[in-house]
C-alpha positions in Angstrom: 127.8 216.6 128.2 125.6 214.5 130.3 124.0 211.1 129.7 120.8 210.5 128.1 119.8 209.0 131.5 120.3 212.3 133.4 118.8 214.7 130.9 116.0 212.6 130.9 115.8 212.1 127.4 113.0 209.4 126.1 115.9 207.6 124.3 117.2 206.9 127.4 114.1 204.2 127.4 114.5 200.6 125.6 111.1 200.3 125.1 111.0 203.8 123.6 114.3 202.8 121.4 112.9 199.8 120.1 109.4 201.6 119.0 111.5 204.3 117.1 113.6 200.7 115.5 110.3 199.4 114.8 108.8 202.3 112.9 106.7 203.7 115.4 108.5 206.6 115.9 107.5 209.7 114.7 109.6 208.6 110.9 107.4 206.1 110.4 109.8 204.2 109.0 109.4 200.8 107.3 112.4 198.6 106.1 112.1 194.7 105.9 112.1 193.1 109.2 115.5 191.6 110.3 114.5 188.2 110.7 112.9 187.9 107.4 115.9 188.9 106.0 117.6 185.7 107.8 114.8 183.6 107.0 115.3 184.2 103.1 119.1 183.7 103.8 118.1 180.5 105.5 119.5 181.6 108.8 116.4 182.0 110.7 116.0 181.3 113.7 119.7 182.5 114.6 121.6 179.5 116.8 124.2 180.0 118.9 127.7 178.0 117.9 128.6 177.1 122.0 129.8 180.0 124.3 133.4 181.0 123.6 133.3 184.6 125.2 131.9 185.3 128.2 131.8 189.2 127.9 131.0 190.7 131.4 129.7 194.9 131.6 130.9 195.9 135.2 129.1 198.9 134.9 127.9 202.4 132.8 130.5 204.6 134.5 132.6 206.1 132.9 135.4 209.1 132.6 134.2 209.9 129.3 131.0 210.8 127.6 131.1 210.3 124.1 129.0 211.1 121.2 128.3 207.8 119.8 127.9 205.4 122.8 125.4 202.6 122.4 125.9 202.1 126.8 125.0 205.9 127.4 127.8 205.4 129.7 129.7 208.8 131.4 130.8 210.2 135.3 127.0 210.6 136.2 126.4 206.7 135.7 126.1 205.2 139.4 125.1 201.6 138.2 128.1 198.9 138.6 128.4 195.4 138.8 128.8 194.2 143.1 131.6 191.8 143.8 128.5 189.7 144.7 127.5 189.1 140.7 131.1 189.0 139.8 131.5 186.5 141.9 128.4 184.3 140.4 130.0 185.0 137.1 133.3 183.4 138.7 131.4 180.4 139.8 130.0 180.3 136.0 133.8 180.1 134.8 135.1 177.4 137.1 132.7 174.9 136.1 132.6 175.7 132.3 135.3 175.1 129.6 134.4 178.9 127.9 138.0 180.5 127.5 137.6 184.0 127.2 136.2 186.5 129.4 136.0 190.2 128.0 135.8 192.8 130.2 133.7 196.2 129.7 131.7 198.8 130.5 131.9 202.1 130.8 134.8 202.4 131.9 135.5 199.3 133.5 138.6 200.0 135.2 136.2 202.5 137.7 134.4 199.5 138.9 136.4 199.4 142.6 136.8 195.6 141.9 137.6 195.5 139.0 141.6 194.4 139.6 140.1 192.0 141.7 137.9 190.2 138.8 140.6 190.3 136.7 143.3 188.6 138.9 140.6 186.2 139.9 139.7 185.7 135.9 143.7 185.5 135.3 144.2 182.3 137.8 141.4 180.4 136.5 143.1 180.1 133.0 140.8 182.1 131.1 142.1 184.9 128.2 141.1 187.9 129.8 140.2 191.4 127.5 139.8 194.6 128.8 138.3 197.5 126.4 139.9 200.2 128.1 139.3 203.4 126.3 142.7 204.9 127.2 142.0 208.3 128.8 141.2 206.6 132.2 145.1 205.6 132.1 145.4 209.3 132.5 142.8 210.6 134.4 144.1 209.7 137.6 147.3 208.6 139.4 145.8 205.7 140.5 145.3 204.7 137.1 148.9 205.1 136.0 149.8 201.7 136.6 146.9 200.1 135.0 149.4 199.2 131.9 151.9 197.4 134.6 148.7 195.7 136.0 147.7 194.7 132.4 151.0 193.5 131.5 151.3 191.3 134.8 147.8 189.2 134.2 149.1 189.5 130.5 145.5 190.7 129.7 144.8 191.5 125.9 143.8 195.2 125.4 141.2 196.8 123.3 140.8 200.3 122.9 139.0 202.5 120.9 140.8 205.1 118.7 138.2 206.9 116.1 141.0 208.6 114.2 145.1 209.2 114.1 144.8 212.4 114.2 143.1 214.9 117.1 140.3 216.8 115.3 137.9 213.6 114.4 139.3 211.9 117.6 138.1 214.9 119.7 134.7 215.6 118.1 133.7 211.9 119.0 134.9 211.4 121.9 135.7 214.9 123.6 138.2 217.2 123.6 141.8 216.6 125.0 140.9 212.8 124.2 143.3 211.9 121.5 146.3 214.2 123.3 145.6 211.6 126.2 145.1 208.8 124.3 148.7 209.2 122.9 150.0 209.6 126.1 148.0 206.2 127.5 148.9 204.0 123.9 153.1 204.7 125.1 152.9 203.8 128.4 151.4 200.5 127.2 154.1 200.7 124.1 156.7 201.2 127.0 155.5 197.8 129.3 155.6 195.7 125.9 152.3 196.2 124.2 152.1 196.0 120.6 155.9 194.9 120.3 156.7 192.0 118.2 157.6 188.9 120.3 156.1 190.2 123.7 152.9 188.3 123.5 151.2 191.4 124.6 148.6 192.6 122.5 147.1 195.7 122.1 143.9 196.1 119.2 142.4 199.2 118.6 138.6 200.2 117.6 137.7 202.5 114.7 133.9 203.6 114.6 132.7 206.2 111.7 132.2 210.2 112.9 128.8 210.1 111.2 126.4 208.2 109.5 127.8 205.9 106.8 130.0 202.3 107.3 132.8 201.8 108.1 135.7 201.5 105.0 138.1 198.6 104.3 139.3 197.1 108.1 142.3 195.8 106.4 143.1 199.4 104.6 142.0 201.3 107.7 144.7 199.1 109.9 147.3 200.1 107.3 146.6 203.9 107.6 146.5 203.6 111.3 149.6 202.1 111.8 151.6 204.2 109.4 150.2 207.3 110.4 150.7 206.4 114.3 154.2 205.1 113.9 155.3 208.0 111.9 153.9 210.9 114.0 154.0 209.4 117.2 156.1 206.0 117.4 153.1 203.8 118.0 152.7 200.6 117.9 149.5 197.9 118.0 148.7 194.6 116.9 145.2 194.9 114.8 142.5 197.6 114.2 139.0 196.6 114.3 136.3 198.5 112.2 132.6 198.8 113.7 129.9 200.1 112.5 127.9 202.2 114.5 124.9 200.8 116.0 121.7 202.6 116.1 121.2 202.4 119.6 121.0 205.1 122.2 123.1 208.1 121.7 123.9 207.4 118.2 120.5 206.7 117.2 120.0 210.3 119.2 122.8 211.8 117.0 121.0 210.3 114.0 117.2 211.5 115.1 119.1 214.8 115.7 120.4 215.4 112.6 117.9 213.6 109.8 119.7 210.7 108.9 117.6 208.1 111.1 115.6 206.9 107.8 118.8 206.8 105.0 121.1 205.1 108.2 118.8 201.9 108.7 117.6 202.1 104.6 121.7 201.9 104.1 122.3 199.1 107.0 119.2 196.8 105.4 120.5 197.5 101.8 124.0 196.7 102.9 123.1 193.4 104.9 125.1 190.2 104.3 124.6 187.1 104.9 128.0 186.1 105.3 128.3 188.6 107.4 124.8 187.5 109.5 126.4 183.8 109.4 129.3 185.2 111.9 127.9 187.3 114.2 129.2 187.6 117.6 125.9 186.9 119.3 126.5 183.2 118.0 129.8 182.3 120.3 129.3 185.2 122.9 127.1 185.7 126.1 127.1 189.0 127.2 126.7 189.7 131.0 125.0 193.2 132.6 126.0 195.1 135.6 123.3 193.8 137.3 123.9 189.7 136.5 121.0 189.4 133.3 121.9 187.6 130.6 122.3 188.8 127.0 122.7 187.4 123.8 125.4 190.4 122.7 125.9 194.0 124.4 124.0 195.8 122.0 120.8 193.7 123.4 121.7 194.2 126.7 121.4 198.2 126.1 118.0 197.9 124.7 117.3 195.5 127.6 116.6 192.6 125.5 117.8 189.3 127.5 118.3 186.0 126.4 115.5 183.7 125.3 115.6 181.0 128.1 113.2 181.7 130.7 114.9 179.5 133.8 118.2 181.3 132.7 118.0 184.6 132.1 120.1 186.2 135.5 124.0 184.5 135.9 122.8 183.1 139.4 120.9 180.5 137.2 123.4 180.2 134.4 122.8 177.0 132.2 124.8 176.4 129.7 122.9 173.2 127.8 119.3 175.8 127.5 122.4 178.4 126.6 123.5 176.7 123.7 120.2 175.4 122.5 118.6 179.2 122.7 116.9 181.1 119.7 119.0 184.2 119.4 116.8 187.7 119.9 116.8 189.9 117.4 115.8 193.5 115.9 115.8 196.3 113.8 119.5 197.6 115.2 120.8 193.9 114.2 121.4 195.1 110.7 123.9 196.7 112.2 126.1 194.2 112.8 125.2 192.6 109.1 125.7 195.4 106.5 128.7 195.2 104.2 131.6 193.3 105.6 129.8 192.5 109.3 130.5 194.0 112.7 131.4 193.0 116.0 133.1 193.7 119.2 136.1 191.6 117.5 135.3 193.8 114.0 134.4 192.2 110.4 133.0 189.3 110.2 133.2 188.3 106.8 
């Protein structure tokens, strides 16, 4: 399976993305506009709440090439972050109090600096996340130690698991993935992960096989971690439950099959204000490979930056026009508003 990118696919566009959001597509779609949805909930314009996560993409490449992916990330993605931005980005962390940096991508561990960022993250003081989707543990040898090297910066890992079992694990994510994913989730079991008392945590992300939200998080995290302790003897802190964003290959998965319309007629009948009141976008900045500025990852995909316009790349980060910024939104933001809420962290409400 390639990316969207190298089969040339329109979807691999943002501007063709959002017009298909929009209703311009071909479905013609119409559903309220987000933002008049938060206006009636009195949440409009969306504010940020200060920057608590700094949430850097090193890069689209990845090991895997999965069925849902909102980055259109896989092996024949070349673009990843230079040690040049990552080091603007350090130069953003010295001089600000914000005291968690989450790392992704792709697969972020393929950026060739990544250790690097991470160490240099580490011995600034910062909490420092790393959504590592498992199978790169075991793609390589020189991967293998990428547990030991997590446990040493005590970096907090989150990693997505669709299922505890193989079949719905496989048909998301490819096959082999969840035999591998096994195998990575007790190496990190065997450093300390997920044991009570070690201080190292290990999360795990659940995303729905098709088009429909996610269930309970709380009931989910039970199954999970009966099921994976039972079977396979493992262990993890907390599951998080996202919902599927219509964005990229999803929303090509959803085009594909007929369920574009009743998807986005079920996130907009679903949408919470509750749920709108704690979205991530409100305490996050999200960086991309190439240093622009993004209120959350999902914008970053559709290439939507951040509404400050002296501020917009991380060489002329500004925290103050930051914090005072009107958040941008769209269509795929009911995404992260229907039901319970979602976010890279999961519910929200």
């Amino acid at each position: 399976m390639k990316s969207l990118k190298s089969n040339h696919n329109p979807l691999a566009s943002a501007a063709f993305q959002i017009d298909v959001l929009e209703g311009k597509g071909e479905s013609g779609l119409e559903i309220p506009l987000f933002q008049d949805k938060l206006l009636s909930s009195g949440l409009f314009p969306l504010k940020p709440t200060g920057i608590d996560i700094f949430q850097v993409n090193v890069g689209k490449m990845c090991n895997q090439t999965c069925k849902h992916c909102h980055v259109d990330a896989g092996p024949d993605r070349r673009e990843i972050m230079t040690r040049e931005t990552m080091e603007q980005c350090l130069e953003v962390l010295r001089h600000t109090d914000i005291p968690t940096v989450d790392i992704t991508g792709g697969a972020p561990e393929m950026n060739p600096h990544f250790r690097w960022l991470v160490e240099q993250c580490s011995q600034l003081g910062k909490k420092v996340m790393v959504r590592c989707n498992l199978t790169i543990v075991m793609a390589n040898p020189k991967y293998h130690d990428l547990p030991q090297f997590y446990r040493d910066h005590r970096v907090e890992v989150v990693s997505s698991l669709p299922f505890y079992n193989a079949d719905r694990t496989d048909r998301q994510r490819g096959k082999g993935v969840f035999e591998d994913s096994i195998k990575a989730l007790r190496l990190l079991n065997q450093v300390g992960y997920g044991q009570e008392g070690s201080g190292l945590v290990l999360n795990l992300v659940y995303n729905p096989s098709g088009a429909f939200l996610p269930g309970s998080q709380t009931t989910l995290e039970k199954e999970f971690k009966k099921t994976l302790f039972q079977e396979f003897g493992i262990r993890f802190n907390n599951l998080y439950a996202i919902t599927n964003m219509p964005v990229s290959r999803f929303l090509e998965f959803l085009l594909n099959t007929g369920n574009f319309d009743g998807y986005m007629e079920k996130l907009a009948d679903a949408f919470n204000p509750a749920a709108a009141a704690g979205v991530m976008c409100r305490n996050t900045i999200s960086v991309g490979w190439d240093g622009y500025l993004y209120d959350c990852d999902f914008n970053q995909m559709l290439e939507l930056t951040v509404d400050t316009p002296t501020s917009r790349h991380i060489r002329d980060f500004n925290l103050d026009q930051l914090n005072r910024r009107d958040i941008v939104l769209n269509q795929h933001c009911y995404g992260c508003t229907a039901g319970a809420g979602s976010s890279c962290g999961g519910v929200t409400s």
